[in-house]
Each structure stands twice: as C-alpha cells, then as structure tokens.
C-alpha positions as CSV (number, residue, x, y, z in Angstrom):
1,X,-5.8,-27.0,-24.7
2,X,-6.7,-26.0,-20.8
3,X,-4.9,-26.7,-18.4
4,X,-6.4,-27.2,-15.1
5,X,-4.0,-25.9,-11.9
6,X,-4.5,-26.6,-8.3
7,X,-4.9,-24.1,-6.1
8,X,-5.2,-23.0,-2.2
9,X,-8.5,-21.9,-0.9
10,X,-8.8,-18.1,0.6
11,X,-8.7,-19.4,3.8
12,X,-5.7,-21.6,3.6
13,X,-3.5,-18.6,2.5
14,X,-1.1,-17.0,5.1
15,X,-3.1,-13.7,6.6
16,X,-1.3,-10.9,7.9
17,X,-1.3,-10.2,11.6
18,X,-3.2,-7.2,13.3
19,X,0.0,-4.9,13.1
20,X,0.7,-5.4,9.8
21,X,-3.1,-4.5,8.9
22,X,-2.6,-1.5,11.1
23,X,0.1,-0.2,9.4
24,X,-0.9,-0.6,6.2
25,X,-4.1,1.1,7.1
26,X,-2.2,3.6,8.6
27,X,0.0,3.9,5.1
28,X,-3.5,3.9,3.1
29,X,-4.0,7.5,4.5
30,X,-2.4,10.1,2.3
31,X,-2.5,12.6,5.6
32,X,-0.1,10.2,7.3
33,X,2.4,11.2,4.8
34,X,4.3,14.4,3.6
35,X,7.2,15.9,0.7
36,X,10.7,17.1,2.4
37,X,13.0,19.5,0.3
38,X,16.9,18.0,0.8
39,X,19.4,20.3,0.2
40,X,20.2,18.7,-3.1
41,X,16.9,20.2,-4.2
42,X,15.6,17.3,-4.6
43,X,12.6,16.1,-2.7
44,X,12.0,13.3,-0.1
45,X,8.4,11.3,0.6
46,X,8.1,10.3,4.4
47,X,5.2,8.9,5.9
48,X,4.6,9.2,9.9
49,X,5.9,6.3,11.8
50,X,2.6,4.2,13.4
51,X,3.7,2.5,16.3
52,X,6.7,5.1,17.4
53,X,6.0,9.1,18.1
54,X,7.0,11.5,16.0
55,X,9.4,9.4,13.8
56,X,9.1,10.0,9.4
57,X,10.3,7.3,7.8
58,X,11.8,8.3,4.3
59,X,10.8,6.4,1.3
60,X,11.8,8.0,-1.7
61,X,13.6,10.8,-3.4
62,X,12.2,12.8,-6.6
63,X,13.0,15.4,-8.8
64,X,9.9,17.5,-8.7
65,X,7.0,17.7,-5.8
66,X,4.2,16.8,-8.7
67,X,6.6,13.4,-9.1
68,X,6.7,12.9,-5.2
69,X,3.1,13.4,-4.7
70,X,2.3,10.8,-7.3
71,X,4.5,8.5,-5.9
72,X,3.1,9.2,-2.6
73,X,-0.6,8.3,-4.4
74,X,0.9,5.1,-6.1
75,X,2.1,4.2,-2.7
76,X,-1.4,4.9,-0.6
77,X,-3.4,3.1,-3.6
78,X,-1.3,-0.1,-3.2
79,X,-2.0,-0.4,0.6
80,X,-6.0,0.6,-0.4
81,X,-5.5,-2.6,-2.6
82,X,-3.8,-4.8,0.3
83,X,-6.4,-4.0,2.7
84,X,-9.3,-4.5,0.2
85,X,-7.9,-8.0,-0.9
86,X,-7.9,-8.9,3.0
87,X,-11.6,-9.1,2.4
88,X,-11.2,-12.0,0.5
89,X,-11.8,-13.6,-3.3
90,X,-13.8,-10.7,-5.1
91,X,-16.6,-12.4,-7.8
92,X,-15.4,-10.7,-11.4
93,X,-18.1,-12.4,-13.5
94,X,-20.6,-14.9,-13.2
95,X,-22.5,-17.1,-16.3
96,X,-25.9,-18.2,-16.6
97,X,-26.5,-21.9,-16.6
C-alpha cells in the first residue's frame, strides 16, 4: 500500500534570518575553531565567537585531542550541511517517461 502525505513547498518553510546564516557560516570554518587543555587533562573544543571580539565559546569536553578534533569536524560538516540545504530541495533521481 502507499500512502500519499501532504507536504509544504520549499518556499513555505520557515528560513533562517541573515545572522543565523552568518553564524553558521562562520561555524562551517574549521579555522574559526580551536582544542583547549583543562586542568583535568581533558580537552575543551571552542569555536571563536562571531558577532562579539575575542570571546571562545566552549562546546565540548573530550578525552583525547584526536576525539576533539573529530568532534570539531562532525560539528563544521553539520553547518556545511545547514548552509547547503538553504539552497533548497536537491534533485536525487529522476525517471524516464
């Protein structure tokens, strides 16, 4: 059986504001970010404030800088993702008639 859903055209979908597509491209670039060592000996991912000088923002805490830096990867491929969608509907596959 299909079942058939209804849904909203690209263009009737919420669309983030000009900040918020500044800051994620700002977030998309890995150089914006950086690995702290805490005294614990663990290890701290920050990524440089946008919009406010000179102000890291910490995100997360890891046990090893290899683990941080792929966290730090995980977290500029989601906002590469984010900004590409903003594009729009991406064509997967197409069928001859």
């Amino acid at each position: 059986m299909t079942l058939f859903y209804q849904t909203h055209s690209w263009g009737s979908q919420p669309q983030p504001d000009q900040q918020t597509i500044e800051f994620w491209s700002h977030l998309a670039d890995k150089s914006n970010w950086r690995i702290v060592e805490l005294s614990n000996g663990y290890y701290q991912t920050e990524y440089l404030h946008p919009f406010i000088e000179d102000r890291w923002n910490d995100v997360t805490r890891r046990e090893s800088i290899e683990s941080a830096e792929r966290a730090i990867d995980a977290s500029v491929d989601h906002y590469v993702k984010k900004i590409d969608f903003l594009k729009g509907p991406k064509v997967v596959k197409t069928f001859e008639k």
